[in-house]
C-alpha positions as a Markdown table, in Angstrom:
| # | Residue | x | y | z |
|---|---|---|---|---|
| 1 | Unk | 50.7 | 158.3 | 76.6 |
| 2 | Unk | 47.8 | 159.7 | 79.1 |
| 3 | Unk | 45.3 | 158.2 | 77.0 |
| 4 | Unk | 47.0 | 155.0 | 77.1 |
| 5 | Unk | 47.9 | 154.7 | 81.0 |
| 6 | Unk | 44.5 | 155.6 | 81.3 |
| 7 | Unk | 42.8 | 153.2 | 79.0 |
| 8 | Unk | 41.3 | 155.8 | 77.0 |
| 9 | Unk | 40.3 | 154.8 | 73.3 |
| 10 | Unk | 41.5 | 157.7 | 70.9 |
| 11 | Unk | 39.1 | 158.1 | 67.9 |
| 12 | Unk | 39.0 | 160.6 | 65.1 |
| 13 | Unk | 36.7 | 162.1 | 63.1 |
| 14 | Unk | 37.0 | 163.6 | 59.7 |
| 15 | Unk | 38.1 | 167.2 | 59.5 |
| 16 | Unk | 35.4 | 169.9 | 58.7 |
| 17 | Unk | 32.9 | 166.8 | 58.6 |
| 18 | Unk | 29.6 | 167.4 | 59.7 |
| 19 | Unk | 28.3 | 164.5 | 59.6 |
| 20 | Unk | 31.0 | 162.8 | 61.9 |
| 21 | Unk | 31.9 | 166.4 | 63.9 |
| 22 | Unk | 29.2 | 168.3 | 63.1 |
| 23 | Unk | 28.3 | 169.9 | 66.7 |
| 24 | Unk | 32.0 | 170.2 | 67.2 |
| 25 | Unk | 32.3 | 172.5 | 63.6 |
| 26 | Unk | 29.5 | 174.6 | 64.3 |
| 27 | Unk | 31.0 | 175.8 | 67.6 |
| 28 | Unk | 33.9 | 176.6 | 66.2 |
| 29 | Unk | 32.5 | 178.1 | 63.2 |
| 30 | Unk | 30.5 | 180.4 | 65.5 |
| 31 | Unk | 33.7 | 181.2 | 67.7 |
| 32 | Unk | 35.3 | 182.4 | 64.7 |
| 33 | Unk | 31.8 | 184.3 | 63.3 |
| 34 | Unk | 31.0 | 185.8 | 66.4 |
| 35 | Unk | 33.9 | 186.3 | 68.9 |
| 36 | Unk | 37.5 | 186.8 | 66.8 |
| 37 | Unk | 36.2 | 188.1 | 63.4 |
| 38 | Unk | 34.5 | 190.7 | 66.4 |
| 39 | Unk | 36.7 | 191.1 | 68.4 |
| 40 | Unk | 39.6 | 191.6 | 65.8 |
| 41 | Unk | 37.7 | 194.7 | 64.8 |
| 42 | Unk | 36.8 | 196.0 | 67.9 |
| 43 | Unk | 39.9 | 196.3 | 69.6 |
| 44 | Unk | 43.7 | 195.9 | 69.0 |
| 45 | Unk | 45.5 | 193.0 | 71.3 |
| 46 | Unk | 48.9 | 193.5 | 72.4 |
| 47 | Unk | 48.8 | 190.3 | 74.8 |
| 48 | Unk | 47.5 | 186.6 | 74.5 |
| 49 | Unk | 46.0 | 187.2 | 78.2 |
| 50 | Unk | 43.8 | 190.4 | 76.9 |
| 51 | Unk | 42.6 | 188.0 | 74.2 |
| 52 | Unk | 42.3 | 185.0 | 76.1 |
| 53 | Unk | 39.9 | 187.4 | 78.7 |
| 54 | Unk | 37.5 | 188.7 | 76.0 |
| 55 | Unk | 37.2 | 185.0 | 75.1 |
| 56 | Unk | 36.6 | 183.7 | 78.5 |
| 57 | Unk | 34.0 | 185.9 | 78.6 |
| 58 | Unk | 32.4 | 185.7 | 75.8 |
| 59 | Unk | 32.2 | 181.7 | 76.1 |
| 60 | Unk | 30.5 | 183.1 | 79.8 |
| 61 | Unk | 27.9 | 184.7 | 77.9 |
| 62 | Unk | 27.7 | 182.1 | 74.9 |
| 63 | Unk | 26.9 | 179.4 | 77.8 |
| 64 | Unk | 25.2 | 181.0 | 80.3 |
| 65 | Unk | 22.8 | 183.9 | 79.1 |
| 66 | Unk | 22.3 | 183.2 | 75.4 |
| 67 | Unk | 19.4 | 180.9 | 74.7 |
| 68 | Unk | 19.9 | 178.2 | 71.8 |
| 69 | Unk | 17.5 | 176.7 | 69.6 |
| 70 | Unk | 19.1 | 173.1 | 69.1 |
| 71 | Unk | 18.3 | 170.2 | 68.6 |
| 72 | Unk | 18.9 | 169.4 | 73.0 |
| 73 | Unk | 18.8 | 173.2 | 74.2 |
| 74 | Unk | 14.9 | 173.7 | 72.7 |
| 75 | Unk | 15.2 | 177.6 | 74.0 |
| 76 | Unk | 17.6 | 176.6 | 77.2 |
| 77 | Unk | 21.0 | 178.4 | 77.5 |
| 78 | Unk | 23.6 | 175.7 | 76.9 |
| 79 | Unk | 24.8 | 175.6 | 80.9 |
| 80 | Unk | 20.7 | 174.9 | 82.0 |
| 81 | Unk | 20.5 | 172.2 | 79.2 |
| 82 | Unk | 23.4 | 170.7 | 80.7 |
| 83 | Unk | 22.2 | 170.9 | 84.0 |
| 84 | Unk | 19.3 | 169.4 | 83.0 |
| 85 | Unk | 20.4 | 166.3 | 81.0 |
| 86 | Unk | 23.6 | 165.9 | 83.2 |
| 87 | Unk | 21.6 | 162.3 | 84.5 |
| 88 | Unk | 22.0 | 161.6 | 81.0 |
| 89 | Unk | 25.8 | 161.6 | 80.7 |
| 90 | Unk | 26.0 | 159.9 | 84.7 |
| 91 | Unk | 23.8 | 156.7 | 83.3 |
| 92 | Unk | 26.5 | 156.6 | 80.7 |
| 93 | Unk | 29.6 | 156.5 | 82.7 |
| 94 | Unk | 31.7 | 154.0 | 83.1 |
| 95 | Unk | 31.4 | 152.3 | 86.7 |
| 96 | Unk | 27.6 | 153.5 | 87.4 |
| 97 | Unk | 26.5 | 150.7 | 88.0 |
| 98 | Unk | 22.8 | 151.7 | 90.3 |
| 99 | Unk | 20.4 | 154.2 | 91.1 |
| 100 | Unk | 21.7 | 155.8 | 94.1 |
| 101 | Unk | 24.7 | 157.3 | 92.2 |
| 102 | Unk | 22.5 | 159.4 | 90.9 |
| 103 | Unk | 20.8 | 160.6 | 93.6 |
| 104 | Unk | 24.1 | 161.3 | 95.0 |
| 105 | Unk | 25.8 | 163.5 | 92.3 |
């Protein structure tokens, strides 16, 4: 209903596809690798909060101290690769329409 007051095309992508949902996969491939098959071991939950803490900061440390070698990222932590290509995604938005948003944002 939000999508549709909103205008908002829903598409979908095959599941555990990677060439349609490939970057989308990975991250959650690594989520499962690196933070709950981890964290599972490590330590016994008796909350979703406790949980949901670890992962919040994990996903901290995943986007802002651990350097990536991807395709975009080329040795950047996701959260400067971002930063630095975030003209990118304001060129694409809907409404920009000149220069000066940019400059602005």
């Amino acid at each position: 209903m939000y999508l549709t007051v909103e205008d908002i095309e829903h598409s979908y992508s095959k599941v555990k596809s990677l060439q349609s949902n490939g970057i989308c996969e990975l991250f959650h491939k690594t989520v499962l690798e690196e933070f709950y098959n981890v964290a599972f071991r490590k330590k016994i939950y008796h909350s979703i909060e406790q949980l949901q803490k670890d992962l919040d900061d994990w996903l901290d440390e995943y986007n802002h101290m651990r350097t990536h070698q991807g395709k975009h990222c080329n040795g950047l932590t996701p959260m400067e690769c971002f930063t630095k290509n975030k003209h990118l995604a304001q060129i694409k938005m809907i409404g920009y329409d000149n220069e000066s948003d940019l400059q602005t944002a």
